[in-house]
C-alpha positions in Angstrom: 97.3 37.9 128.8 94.5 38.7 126.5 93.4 42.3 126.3 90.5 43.9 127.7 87.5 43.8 125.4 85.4 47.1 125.2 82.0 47.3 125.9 79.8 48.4 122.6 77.2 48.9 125.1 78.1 50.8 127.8 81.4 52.4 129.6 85.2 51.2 129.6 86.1 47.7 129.3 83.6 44.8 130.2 85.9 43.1 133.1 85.8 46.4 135.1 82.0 46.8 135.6 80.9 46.9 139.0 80.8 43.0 140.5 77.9 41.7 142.3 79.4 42.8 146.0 79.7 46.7 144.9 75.9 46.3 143.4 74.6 44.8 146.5 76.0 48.1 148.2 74.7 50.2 145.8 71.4 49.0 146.3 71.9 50.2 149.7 72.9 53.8 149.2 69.8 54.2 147.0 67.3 52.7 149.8 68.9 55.5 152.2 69.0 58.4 150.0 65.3 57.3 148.0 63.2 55.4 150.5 61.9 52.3 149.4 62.2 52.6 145.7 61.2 49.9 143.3 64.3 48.6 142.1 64.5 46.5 138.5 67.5 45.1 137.3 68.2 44.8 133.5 71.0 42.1 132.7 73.4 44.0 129.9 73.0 43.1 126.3 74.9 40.7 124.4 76.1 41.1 120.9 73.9 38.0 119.6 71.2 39.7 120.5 71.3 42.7 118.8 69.8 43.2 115.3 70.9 45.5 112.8 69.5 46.8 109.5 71.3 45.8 106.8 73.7 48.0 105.6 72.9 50.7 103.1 76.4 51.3 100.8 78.5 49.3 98.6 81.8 49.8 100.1 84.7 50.4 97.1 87.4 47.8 96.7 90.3 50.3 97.3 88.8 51.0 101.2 87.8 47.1 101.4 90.5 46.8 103.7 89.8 49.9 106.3 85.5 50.2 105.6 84.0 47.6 108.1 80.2 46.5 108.4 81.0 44.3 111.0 77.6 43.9 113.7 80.3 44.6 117.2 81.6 48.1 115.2 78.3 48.9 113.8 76.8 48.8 117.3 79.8 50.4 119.0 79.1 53.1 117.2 75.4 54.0 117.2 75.6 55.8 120.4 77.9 57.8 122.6 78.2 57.2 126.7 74.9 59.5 127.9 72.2 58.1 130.2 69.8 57.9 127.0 71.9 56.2 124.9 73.0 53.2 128.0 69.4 53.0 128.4 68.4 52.2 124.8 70.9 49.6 124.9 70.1 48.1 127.6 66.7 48.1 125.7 68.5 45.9 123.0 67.4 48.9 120.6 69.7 49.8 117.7 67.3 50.8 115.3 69.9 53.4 113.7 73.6 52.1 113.5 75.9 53.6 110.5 76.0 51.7 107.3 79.9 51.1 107.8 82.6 51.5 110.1 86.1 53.5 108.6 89.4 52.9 110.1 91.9 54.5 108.2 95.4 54.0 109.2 96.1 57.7 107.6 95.7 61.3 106.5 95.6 59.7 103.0 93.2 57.0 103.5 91.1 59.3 106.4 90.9 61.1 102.6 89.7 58.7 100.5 87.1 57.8 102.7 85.4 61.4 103.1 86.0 61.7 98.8 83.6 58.2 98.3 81.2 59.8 101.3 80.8 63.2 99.8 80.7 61.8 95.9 78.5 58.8 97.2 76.0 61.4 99.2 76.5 59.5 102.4 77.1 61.2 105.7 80.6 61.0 107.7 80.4 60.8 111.1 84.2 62.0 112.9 84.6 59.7 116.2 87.4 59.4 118.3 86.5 57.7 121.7 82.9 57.5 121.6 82.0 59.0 125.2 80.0 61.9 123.6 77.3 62.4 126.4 75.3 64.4 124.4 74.5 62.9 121.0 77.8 64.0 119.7 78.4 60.4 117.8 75.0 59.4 117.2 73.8 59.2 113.9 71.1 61.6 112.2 67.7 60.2 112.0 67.2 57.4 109.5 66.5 58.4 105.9 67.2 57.3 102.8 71.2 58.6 103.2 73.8 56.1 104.5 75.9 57.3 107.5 79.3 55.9 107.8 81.2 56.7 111.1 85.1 57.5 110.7 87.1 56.2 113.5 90.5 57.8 114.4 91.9 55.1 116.8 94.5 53.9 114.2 95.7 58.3 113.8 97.4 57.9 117.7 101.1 58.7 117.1 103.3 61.5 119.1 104.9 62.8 115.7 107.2 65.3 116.9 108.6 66.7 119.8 109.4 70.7 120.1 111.6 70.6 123.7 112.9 74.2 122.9 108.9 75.4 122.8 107.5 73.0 124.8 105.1 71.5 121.9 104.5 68.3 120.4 102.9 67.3 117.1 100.1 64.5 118.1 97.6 62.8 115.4 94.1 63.0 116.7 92.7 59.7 117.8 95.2 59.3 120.1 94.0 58.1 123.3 94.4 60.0 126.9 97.0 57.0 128.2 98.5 56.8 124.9 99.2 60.3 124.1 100.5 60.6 128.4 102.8 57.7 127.8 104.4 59.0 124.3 105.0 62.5 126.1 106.5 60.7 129.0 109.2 59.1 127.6 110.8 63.0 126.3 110.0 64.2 130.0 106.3 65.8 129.5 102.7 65.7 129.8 99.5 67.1 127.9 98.2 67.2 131.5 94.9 67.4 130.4 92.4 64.5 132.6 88.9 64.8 131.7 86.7 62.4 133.3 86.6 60.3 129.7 90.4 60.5 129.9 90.8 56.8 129.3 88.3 56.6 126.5 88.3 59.8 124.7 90.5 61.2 122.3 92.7 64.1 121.6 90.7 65.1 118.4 87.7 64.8 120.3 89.0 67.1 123.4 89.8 69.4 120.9 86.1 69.4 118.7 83.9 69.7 121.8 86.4 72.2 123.5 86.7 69.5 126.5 87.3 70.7 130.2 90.2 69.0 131.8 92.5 68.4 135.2 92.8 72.0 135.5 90.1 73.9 137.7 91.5 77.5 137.3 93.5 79.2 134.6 94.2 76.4 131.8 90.7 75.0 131.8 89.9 74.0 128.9 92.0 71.8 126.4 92.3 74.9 123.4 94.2 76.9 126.3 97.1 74.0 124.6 96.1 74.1 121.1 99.1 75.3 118.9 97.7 74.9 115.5 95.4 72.0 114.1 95.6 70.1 110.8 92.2 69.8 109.4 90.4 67.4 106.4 87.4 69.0 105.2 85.3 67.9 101.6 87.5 71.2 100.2 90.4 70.2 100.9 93.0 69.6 104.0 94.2 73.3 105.7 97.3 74.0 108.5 97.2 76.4 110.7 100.5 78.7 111.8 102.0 77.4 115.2 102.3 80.6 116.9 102.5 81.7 120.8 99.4 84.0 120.1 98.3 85.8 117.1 96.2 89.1 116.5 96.2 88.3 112.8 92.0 88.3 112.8 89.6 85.8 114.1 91.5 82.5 115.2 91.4 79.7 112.5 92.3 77.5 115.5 89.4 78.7 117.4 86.8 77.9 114.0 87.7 74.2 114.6 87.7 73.9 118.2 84.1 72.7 119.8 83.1 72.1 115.8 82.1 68.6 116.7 83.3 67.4 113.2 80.8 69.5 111.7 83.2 71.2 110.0 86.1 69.0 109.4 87.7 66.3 110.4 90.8 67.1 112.7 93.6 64.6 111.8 96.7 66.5 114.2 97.5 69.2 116.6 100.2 71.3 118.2 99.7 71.0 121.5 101.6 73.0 124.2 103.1 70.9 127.1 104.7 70.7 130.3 106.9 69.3 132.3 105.5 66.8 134.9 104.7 68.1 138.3 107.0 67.6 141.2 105.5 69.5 144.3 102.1 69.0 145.3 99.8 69.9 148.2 96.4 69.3 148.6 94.2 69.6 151.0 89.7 69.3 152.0 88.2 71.6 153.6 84.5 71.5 155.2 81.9 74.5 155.6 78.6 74.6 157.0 77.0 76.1 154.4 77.4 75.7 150.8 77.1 79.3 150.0 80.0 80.3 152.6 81.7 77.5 150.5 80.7 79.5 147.2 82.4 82.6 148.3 85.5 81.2 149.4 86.0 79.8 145.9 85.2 83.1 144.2 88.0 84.8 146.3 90.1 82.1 145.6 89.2 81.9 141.6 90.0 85.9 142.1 93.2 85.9 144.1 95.5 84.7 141.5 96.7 81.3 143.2 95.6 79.3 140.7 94.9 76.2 142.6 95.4 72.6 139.6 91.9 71.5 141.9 89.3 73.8 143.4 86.4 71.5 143.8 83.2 72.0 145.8 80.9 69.2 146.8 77.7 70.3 147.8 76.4 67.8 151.1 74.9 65.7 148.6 77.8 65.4 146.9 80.0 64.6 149.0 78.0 61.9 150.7 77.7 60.2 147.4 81.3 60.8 147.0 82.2 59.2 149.6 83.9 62.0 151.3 81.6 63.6 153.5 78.9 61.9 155.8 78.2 65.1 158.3 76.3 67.2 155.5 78.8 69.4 155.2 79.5 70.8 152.2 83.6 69.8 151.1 86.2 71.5 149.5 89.1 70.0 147.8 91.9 72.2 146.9 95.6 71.4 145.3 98.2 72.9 143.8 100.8 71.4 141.6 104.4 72.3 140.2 106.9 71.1 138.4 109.4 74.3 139.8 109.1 74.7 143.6 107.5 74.3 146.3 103.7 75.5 146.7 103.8 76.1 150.7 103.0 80.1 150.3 100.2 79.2 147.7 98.0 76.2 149.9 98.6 78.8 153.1 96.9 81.5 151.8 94.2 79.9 150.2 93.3 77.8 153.7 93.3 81.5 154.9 91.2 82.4 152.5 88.8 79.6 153.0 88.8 80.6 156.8 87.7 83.9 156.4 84.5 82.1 154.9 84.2 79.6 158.0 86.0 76.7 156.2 87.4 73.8 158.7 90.4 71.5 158.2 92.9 69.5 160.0 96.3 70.7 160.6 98.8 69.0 158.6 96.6 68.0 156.4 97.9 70.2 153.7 101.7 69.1 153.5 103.6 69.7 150.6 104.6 66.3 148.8 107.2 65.8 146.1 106.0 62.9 143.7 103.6 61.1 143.4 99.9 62.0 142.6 99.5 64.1 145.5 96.1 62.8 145.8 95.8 59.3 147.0 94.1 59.3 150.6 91.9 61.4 152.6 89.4 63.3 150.9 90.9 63.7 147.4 91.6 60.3 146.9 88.3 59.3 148.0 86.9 61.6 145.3 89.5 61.5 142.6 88.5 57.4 142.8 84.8 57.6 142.7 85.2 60.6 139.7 86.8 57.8 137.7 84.7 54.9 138.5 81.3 57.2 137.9 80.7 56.1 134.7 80.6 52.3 135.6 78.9 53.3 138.6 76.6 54.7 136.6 75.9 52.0 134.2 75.5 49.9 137.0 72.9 52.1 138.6 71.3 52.4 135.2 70.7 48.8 135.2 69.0 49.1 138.5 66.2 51.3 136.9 66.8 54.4 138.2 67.4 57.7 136.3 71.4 59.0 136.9 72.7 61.5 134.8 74.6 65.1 134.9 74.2 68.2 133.5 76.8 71.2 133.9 77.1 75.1 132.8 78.7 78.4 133.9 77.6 81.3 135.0 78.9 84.7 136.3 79.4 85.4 140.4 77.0 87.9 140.2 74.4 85.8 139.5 75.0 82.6 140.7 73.2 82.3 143.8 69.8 83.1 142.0 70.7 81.0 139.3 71.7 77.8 141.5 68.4 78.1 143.4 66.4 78.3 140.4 67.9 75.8 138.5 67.9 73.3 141.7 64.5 74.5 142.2 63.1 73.9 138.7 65.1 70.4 138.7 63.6 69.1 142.0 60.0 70.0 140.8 60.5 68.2 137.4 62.1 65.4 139.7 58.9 65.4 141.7 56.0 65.4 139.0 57.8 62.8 136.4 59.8 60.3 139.6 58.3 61.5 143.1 61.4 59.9 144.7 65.2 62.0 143.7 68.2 64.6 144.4 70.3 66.5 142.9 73.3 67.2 144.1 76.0 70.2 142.9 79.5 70.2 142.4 82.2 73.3 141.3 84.4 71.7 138.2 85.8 74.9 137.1 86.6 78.0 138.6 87.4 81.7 136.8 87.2 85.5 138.6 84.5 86.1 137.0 82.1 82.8 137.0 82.1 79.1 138.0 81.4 75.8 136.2 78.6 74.6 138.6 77.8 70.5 137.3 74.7 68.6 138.9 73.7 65.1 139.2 70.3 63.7 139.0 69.6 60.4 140.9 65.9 59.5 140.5 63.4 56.7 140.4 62.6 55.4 137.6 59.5 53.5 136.1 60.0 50.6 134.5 59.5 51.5 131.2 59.3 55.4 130.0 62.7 56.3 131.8 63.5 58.0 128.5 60.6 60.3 128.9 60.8 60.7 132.5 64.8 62.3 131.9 64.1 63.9 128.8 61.2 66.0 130.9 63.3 66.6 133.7 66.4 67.7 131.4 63.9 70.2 129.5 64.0 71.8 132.9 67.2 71.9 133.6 67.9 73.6 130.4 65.1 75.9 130.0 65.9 76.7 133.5 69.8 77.7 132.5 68.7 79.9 129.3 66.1 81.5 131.2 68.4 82.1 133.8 71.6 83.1 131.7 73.9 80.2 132.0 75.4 78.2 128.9 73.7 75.4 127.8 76.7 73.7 128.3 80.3 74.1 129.9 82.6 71.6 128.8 80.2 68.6 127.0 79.4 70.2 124.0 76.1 70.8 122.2 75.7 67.3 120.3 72.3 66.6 119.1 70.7 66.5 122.8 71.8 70.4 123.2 70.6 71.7 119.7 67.2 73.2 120.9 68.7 75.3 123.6 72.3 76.3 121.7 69.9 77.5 118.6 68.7 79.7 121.7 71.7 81.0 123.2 73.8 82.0 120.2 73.0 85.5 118.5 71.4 85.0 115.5 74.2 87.1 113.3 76.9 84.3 114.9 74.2 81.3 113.8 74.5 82.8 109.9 78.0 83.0 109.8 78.4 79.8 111.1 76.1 78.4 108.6 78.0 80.0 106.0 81.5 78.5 107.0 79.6 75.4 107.0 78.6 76.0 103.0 82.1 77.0 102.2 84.1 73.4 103.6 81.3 71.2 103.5 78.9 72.5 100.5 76.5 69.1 100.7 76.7 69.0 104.2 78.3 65.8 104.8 79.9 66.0 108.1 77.7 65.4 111.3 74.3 66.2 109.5 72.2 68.1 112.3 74.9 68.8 115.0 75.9 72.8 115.2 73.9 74.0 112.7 71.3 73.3 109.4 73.2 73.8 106.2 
C-alpha cells in the first residue's frame, strides 16, 4: 500500500478531503444557516500549475544532500493552514516561497545549516508541521534576502525514557502519532491532542505554547516541558531538568511560544503519564448560554478538574452536529489512569444543575478503556473537531469565508466582553458579507478566566475574500484589546497577530525581548518579523 501523499495546498493528506457526497451536504447546511447565498466552487490546485520564482541561493556541496529547491517543498512551505493562506492557494498564488527547503537528519547538520544561513545573510525559517494558522511559517516579505525554511520532520525520535520520573527525552519534529506511538510501547503518553495533532509537531507545540486535550489544569503543552535543548546563531544551550525551579526567570519559559524567533528547539523533556483507564463523560444542555457560562466557572473553580469542559454555544452545536433544539451543550469528562471518577462526574452534573443544566440518566457511566468518547454527544463533536480543517478547506472552496479566532479572558468580565466582541464581529460580518454567524465555543477552562474560541461562517464575494476576513478580523481583534482579552490563547502571534501583540505587551517586556533577540540571534536571522523587530 502506497502512503498517503500530503497536500502542499491545503489540510492532511489529499485522499481524506471531503468527497463529492459530504460537499453536496455541505452545501445544504450553508443554504439553511445563510439563505440563498451565491455559492462558487474553486477546483484545488495542482502542482503543474504553480509557478515559483527561481531560487535566490547557491546551496553548498556539504548540505547538497539535506538543502532541497524542489517546486512540491518549496510550495509546501510558503504558507501555514489559516483561511488566508488556503485561499491564496486556491488562487494558484505563490508569489513568495523560500529559496530552499533544509531537512537535516541532525543536531549537527540542523547546525550547519543555520552557520551557511547566518554567514550567507539568508533568513531560517524553523517548521515542524506547517499548521501555523496565523502566519507562523510564512515567509517575510520578499526582498533582496533569501529565506530558507528548516524542516524538523527527520528530528522525530523518543531518545530516552525516565520511568522512575515519568519523563522522556523527545527530538522536536516529532509528529503527534509518532511521538504517542514511541511512548506507548514503555506504557505512556504525552497526552497532549491539539486539533493539529496529526500534523503538528512537538517543537512546534512547544514554540507557540500550544493548547491541548486538557480543558482544566494541564492546559497548555509547557505545563510538560522539563527542559529544552536549543540551536541558536550563538551557539546550542540545555536547560536543567528539574520538578520546578526558583532559580530566576525560567530559561524554559524564554523559549516556549518564541515561534523560532529565538532559536531553533531541537529536543525536550517532557513530563508523561500513564494512559488513562477510567473515563466518564457526559453532555449536558442549558437554555441559555450564559446559565451555561456559570456552571463552567463553578466547575473551572471547584477543583474537579474535568480532562473536557466544553461549551457549545446553539450555533455551535448545531454545526457540530450535536445539538439541533438551540440549546446551548455542554460536554464534560473526566479521565484516570488510578480509579474510578464516579464522585468527580456526580458532582459536577450537580453542579451543572444548580445552573438549569439537563441530561439523561445514565448517560454519564463510568467506562474502563477505550476513548470514552465515541457516541452520543462527545463523539459527535470529538469527530467533527478532527475533520474541521478538511471541512473547512472544503467550505473554502465553496467561496465562503470560515475561519476561528480564540482568546481568554477573566470571569469578571466575560459577559461584557463576549457581547462586545460578538457584537463588533456580526456588524463587521454585516457591512463587508451581509449574509454570516458566529458561533462560540469554551476550549479552556481556569478559576479565574476561560478560553472562549469563535467561528466565522460568512458569504463571500467571488474575488476580495481576503479583504472581506482581513476587515472582519481587524474587528475581532481590536474588539479583544479594547476589551481586555489576549490577542490570542493558544495559536500564537505569527505575523497575522503582530499589530495587536505590539499592543498588548508592556512596552518594558517588548525591550527586553528585543534585546534577548540581539544577544542569540545578533543579524536577526531567525523568523525575520514574527515577535519582535531586531
Amino acid at each position: 500500500m502506497s502512503a498517503k501523499q500530503r497536500s502542499f495546498w491545503g489540510w492532511g493528506y489529499e485522499e481524506d478531503a471531503i468527497d463529492e457526497t459530504r460537499r453536496k451536504n455541505l452545501r445544504a447546511m450553508i443554504q439553511m444557516q445563510l439563505g440563498k447565498v451565491e455559492l462558487h466552487e474553486s477546483a484545488p490546485p495542482s502542482l503543474a500549475e504553480i509557478e515559483l520564482p527561481a531560487s535566490r541561493t547557491q546551496i553548498p556541496g556539504k548540505l547538497a544532500d539535506i538543502v532541497s529547491t524542489d517546486t512540491r517543498e518549496r510550495a509546501a512551505h510558503s504558507y501555514g493552514k489559516s483561511f488566508r493562506d488556503v485561499v491564496r492557494a486556491l488562487s494558484r498564488q505563490y508569489p513568495n516561497p523560500p529559496d530552499a527547503v533544509a531537512l537535516p537528519r541532525s543536531e549537527e547538520e540542523l547546525v550547519a545549516v543555520l552557520d551557511w544561513c547566518d554567514s550567507a545573510g539568508h533568513a531560517a525559517i524553523p517548521f515542524g508541521g506547517g499548521s501555523s494558522v496565523t502566519g507562523g511559517v510564512e515567509p517575510p516579505p520578499r526582498g533582496e534576502r533569501a529565506v530558507v525554511t528548516i524542516d524538523l520532520r527527520n528530528l522525530g525520535q523518543l531518545l530516552e525514557v525516565d520511568p522512575l520520573s515519568r519523563a522522556a527525552r523527545i527530538q522536536a519534529g516529532a509528529y503527534g502519532p509518532a511521538l504517542e506511538e514511541q511512548l506507548a510501547a514503555h506504557d505512556f503518553t504525552l497526552r497532549h491532542f491539539p486539533q493539529s495533532f496529526e500534523f503538528s509537531t512537538l517543537g512546534g507545540w512547544i514554540a507557540t505554547r500550544a493548547g491541548g486535550h486538557f480543558a482544566t489544569n494541564q492546559t497548555h503543552i509547557e505545563d510538560f516541558l522539563e527542559s529544552v535543548r536549543v540551536v541558536t546563531p550563538r551557539g546550542t544551550l540545555e536547560t536543567r531538568r528539574l520538578p520546578g525551579s526558583g532559580a530566576g526567570p525560567s530559561p524554559d519559559r524564554l523559549f516556549a511560544g518564541s515561534e523560532g524567533a529565538l532559536g531553533i528547539i531541537t529536543e525536550a523533556w517532557m513530563r508523561v503519564q500513564r494512559p488513562p483507564t477510567f473515563r466518564a463523560s457526559c453532555s449536558v444542555k442549558f437554555e441559555h448560554f450564559n446559565e451555561a457560562a456559570n456552571a463552567v466557572r463553578e466547575l473551572g473553580q471547584s477543583g474537579l478538574y474535568p480532562s473536557n469542559c466544553r461549551l457549545l454555544n446553539p450555533e455551535e452545536a448545531l454545526v457540530s452536529g450535536v445539538g439541533f433544539d438551540k440549546k446551548s451543550v455542554l460536554l464534560v469528562a473526566f479521565e484516570s489512569a488510578d480509579h474510578p471518577p464516579r464522585e468527580a462526574m456526580r458532582r459536577a452534573l450537580d453542579i451543572c444543575t444548580v445552573h438549569g443544566g439537563k441530561y439523561s440518566e445514565g448517560s454519564d457511566k463510568v467506562r474502563e478503556g477505550g476513548t470514552g468518547e465515541r457516541g452520543g454527544a462527545a463523539g459527535a463533536w470529538r469527530r467533527t473537531f478532527l475533520e474541521g480543517p478538511y471541512l473547512r478547506d472544503a467550505l473554502t472552496r465553496m467561496g465562503l469565508i470560515i475561519e476561528t479566532f480564540e482568546t481568554a479572558i477573566t470571569w469578571d468580565r466575560f459577559e461584557e466582553f463576549h457581547e462586545g466582541v460578538q457584537d463588533a464581529v456580526r456588524s463587521a460580518i454585516h457591512e463587508v458579507s451581509g449574509a454570516g454567524i458566529v458561533s462560540c465555543r469554551f476550549t479552556h477552562v481556569y478559576p479565574d478566566g476561560v478560553a472562549p474560541y469563535y467561528t466565522v461562517l460568512a458569504a463571500g464575494k467571488e474575488s476580495g475574500r481576503l479583504q472581506q476576513w482581513d476587515e472582519i478580523k481587524a474587528a475581532a481583534s481590536e474588539a479583544i484589546i479594547r476589551l481586555g482579552g489576549t490577542i490570542t490563547h493558544h495559536h500564537a502571534v505569527g505575523r497575522d497577530h503582530r499589530p495587536w501583540y505590539d499592543r498588548q505587551r508592556p512596552d518594558l517586556f517588548a525591550a527586553a525581548l528585543r534585546g534577548a533577540k540581539r544577544e542569540l540571534d545578533p543579524k536577526g536571522t531567525l523568523s525575520p518579523g514574527i515577535l519582535i523587530d531586531m
